[in-house]
FIFI-135973 format. One record per atom (N, C-alpha, C): residue number from 1; atom name; z negated, x negated, y. Coordinates in nm, 4 decimals. Atoms other than C-alpha are relative to their C-alpha. Example, Ala and Ser with C-alpha at 12.3 -4.5 7.8 and 13.67 -1.06 7.14 Angstrom:
<rs>
+-----+------+----------+----------+----------+
| pos | site |        Z |        X |        Y |
+-----+------+----------+----------+----------+
|   1 |    N |   0.0000 |  -0.0890 |  -0.1190 |
|   1 |   CA |  -0.7800 |  -1.2300 |  -0.4500 |
|   1 |    C |   0.0000 |  -0.0900 |   0.1200 |
|   2 |    N |   0.0060 |   0.0820 |  -0.1190 |
|   2 |   CA |  -0.7140 |  -1.3670 |  -0.1060 |
|   2 |    C |  -0.0730 |   0.0770 |   0.1090 |
+-----+------+----------+----------+----------+
</rs>
This chain:
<rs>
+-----+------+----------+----------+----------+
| pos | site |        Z |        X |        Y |
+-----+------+----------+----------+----------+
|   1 |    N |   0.0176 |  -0.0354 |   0.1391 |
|   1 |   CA |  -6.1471 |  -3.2487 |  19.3610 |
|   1 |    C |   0.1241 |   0.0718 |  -0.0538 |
|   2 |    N |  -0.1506 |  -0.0521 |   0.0211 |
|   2 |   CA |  -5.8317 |  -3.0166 |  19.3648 |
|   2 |    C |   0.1079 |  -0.1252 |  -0.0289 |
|   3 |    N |  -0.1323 |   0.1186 |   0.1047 |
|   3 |   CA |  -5.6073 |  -3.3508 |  19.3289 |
|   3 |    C |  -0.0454 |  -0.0898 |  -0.0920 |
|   4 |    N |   0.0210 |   0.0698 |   0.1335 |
|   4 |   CA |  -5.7909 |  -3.4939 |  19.0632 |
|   4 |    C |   0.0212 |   0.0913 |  -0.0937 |
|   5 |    N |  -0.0481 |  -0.1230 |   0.1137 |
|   5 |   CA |  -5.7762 |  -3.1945 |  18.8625 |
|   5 |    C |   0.1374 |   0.0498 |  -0.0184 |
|   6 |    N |  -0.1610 |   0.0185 |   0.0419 |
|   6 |   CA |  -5.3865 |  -3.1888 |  18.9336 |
|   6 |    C |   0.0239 |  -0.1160 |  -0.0487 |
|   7 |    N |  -0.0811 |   0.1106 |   0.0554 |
|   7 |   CA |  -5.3171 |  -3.5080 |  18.9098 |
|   7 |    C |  -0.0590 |  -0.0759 |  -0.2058 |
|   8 |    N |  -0.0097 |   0.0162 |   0.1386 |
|   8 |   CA |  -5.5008 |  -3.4894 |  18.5485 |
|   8 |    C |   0.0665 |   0.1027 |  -0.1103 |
|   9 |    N |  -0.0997 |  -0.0730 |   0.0840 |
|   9 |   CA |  -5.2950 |  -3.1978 |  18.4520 |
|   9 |    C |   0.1566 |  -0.0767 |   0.0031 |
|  10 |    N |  -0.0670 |   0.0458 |  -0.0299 |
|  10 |   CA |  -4.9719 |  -3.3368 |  18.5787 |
|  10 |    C |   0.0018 |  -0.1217 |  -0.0819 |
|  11 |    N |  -0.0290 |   0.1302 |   0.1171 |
|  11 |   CA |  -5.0639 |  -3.6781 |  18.3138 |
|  11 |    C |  -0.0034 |   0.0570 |  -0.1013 |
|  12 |    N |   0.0042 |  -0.0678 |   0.0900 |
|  12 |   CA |  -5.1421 |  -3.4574 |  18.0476 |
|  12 |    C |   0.1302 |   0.0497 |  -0.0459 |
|  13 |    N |  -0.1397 |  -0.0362 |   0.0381 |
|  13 |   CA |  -4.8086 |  -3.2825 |  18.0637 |
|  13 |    C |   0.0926 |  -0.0849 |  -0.0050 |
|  14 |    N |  -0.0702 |   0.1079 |   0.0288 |
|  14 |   CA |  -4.6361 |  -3.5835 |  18.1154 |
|  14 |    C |   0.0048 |  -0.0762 |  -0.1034 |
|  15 |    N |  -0.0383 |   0.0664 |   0.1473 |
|  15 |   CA |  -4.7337 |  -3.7533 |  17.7996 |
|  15 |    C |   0.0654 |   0.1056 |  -0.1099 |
|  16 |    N |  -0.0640 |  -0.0708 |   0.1115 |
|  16 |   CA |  -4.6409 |  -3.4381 |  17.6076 |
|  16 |    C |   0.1559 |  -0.0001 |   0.0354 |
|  17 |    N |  -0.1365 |  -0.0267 |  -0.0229 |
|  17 |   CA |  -4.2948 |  -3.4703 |  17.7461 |
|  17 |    C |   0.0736 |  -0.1347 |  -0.0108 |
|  18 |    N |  -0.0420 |   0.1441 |  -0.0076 |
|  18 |   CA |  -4.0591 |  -3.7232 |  17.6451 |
|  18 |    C |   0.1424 |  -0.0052 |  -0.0485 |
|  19 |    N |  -0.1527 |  -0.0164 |   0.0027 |
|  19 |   CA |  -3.6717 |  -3.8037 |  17.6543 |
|  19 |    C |   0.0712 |  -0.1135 |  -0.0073 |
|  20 |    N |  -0.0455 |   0.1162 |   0.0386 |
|  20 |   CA |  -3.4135 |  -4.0312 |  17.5983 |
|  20 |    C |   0.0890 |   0.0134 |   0.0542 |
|  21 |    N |  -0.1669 |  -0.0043 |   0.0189 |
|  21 |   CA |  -3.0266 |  -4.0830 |  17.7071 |
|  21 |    C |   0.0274 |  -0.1423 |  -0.0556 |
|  22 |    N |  -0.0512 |   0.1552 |   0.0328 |
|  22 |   CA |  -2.8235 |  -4.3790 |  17.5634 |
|  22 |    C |   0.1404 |   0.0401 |   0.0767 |
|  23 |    N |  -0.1668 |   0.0088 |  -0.0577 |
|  23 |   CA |  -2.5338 |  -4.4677 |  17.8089 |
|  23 |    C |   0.0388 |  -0.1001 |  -0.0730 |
|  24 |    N |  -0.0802 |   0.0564 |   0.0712 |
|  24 |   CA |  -2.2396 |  -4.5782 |  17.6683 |
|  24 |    C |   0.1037 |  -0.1310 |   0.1139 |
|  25 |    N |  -0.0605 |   0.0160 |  -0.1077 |
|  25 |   CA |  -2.0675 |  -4.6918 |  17.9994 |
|  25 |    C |  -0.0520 |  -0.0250 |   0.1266 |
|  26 |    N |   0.0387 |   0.0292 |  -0.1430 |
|  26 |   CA |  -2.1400 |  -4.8478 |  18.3188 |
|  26 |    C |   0.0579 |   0.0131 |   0.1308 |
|  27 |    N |  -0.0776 |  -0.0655 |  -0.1168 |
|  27 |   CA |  -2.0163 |  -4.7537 |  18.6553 |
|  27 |    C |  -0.0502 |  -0.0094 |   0.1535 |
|  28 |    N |   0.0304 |   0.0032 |  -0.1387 |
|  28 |   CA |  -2.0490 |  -4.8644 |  18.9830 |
|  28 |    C |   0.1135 |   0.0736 |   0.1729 |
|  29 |    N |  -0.1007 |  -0.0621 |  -0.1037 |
|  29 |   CA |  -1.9144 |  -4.6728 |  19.3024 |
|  29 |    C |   0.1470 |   0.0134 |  -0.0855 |
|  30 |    N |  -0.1445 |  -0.0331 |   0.0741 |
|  30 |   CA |  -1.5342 |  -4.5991 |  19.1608 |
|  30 |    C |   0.0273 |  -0.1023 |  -0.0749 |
|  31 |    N |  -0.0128 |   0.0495 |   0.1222 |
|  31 |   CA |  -1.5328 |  -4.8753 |  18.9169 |
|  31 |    C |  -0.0890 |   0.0129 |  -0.0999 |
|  32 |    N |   0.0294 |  -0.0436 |   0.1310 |
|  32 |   CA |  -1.5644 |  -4.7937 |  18.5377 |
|  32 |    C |  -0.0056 |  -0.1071 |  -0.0494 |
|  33 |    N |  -0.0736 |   0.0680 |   0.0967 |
|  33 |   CA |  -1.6010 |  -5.0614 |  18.3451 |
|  33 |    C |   0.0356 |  -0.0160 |  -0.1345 |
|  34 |    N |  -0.0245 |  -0.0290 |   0.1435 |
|  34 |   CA |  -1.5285 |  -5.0592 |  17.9493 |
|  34 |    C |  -0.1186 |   0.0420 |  -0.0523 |
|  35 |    N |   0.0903 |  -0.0979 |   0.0740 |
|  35 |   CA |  -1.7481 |  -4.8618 |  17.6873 |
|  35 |    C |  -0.0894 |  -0.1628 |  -0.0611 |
|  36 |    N |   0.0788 |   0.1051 |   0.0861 |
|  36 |   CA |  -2.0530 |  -5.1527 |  17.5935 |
|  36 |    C |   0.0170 |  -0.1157 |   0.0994 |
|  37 |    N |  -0.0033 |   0.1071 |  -0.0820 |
|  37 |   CA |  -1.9508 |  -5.3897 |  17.8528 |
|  37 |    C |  -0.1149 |  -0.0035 |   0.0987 |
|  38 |    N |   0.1618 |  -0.0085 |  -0.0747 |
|  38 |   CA |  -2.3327 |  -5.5003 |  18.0335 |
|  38 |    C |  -0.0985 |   0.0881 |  -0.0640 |
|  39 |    N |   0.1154 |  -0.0943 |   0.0559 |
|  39 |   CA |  -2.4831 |  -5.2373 |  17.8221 |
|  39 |    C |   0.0049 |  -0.0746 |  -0.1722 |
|  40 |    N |   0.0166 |  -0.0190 |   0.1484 |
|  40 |   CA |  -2.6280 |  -5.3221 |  17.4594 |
|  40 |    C |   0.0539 |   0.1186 |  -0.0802 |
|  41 |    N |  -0.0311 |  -0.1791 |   0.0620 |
|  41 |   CA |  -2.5034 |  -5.0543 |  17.2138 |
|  41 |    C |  -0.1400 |   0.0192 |  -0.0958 |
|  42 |    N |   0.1383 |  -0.0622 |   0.0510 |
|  42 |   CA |  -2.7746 |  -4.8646 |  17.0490 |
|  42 |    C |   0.0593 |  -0.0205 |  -0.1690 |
|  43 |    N |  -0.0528 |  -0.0017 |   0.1298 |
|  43 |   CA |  -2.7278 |  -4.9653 |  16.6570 |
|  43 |    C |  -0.0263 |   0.1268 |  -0.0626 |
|  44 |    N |   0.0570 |  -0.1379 |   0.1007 |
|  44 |   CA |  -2.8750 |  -4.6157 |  16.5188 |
|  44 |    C |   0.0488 |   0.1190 |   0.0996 |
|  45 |    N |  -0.0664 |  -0.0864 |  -0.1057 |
|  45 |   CA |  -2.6809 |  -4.4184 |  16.8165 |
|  45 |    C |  -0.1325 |   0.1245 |   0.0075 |
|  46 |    N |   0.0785 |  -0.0953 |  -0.0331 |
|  46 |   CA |  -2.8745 |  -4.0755 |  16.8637 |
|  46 |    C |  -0.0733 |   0.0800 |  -0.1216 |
|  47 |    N |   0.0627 |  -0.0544 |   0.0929 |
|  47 |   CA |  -3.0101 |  -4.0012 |  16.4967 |
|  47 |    C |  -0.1305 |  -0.0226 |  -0.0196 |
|  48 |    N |   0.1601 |   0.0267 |  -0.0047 |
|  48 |   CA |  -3.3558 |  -3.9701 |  16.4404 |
|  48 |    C |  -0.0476 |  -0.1088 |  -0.1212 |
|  49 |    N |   0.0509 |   0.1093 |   0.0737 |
|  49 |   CA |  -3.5421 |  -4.2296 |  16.2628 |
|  49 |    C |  -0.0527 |   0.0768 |  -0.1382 |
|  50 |    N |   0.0341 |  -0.0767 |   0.0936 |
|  50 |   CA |  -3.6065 |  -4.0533 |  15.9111 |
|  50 |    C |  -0.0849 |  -0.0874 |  -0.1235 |
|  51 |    N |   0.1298 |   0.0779 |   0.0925 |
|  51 |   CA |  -3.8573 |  -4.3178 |  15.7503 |
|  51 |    C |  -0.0355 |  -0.1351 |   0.0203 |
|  52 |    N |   0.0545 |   0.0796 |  -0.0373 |
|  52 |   CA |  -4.0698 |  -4.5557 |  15.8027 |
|  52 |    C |   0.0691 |  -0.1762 |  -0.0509 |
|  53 |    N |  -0.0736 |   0.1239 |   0.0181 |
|  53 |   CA |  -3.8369 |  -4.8559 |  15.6452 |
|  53 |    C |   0.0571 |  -0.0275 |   0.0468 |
|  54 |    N |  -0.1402 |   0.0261 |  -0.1308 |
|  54 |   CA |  -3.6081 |  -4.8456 |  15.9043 |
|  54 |    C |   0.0031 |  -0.1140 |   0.0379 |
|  55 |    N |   0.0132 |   0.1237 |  -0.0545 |
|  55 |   CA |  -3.4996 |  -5.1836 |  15.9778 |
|  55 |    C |  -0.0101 |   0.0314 |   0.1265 |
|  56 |    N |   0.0019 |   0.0313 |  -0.0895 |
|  56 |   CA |  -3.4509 |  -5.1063 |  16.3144 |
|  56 |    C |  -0.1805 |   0.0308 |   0.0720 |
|  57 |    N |   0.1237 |   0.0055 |  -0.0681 |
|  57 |   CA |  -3.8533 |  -5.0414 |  16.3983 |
|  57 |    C |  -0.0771 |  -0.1367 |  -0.0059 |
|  58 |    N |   0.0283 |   0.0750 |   0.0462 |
|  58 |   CA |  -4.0438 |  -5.3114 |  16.4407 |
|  58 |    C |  -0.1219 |   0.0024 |  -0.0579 |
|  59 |    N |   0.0958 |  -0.0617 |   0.1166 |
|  59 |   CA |  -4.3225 |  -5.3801 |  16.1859 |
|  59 |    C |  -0.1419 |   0.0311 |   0.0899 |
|  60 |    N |   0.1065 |  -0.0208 |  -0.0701 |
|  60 |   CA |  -4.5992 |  -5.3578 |  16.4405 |
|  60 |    C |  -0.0182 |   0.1900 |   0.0097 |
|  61 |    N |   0.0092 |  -0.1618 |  -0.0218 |
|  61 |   CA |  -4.5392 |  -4.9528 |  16.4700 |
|  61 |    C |   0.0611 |   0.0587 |  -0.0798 |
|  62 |    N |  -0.0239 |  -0.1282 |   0.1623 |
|  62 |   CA |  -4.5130 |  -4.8503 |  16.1187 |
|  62 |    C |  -0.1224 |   0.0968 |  -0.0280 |
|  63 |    N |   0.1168 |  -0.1204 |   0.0289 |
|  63 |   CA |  -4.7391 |  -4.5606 |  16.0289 |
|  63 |    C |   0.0079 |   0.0532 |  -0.1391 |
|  64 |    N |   0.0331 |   0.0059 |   0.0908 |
|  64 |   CA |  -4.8522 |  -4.5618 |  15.6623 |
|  64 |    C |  -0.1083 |   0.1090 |  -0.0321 |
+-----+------+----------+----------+----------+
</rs>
């Protein structure tokens, strides 16, 4: 009963927690290779989404 009652705190806190990085650069053992090369670039880089017209959301997860 003790690890159900952790392991439902432990999901609980986990959905309240949530993070992002966007790499710019890829890198294997000592090779670098160029900035965007294998990686997509993020079109809206690290600014927050500030309204619901945003082309970049798609229309399925607009909130009206």
């Amino acid at each position: 009963m003790k690890i159900a009652t952790l392991f439902a705190a432990i999901m609980a806190l986990a959905q309240s927690v949530s993070a992002h990085y966007t790499f710019q650069q890829f890198s294997v053992g000592s090779t670098k290779y160029p900035v965007f090369q294998y990686i997509q670039q993020n079109l809206n880089y690290n600014s927050p989404v500030t309204g619901a017209g945003s082309m970049f959301l798609p229309r399925k997860n607009l909130v009206y």
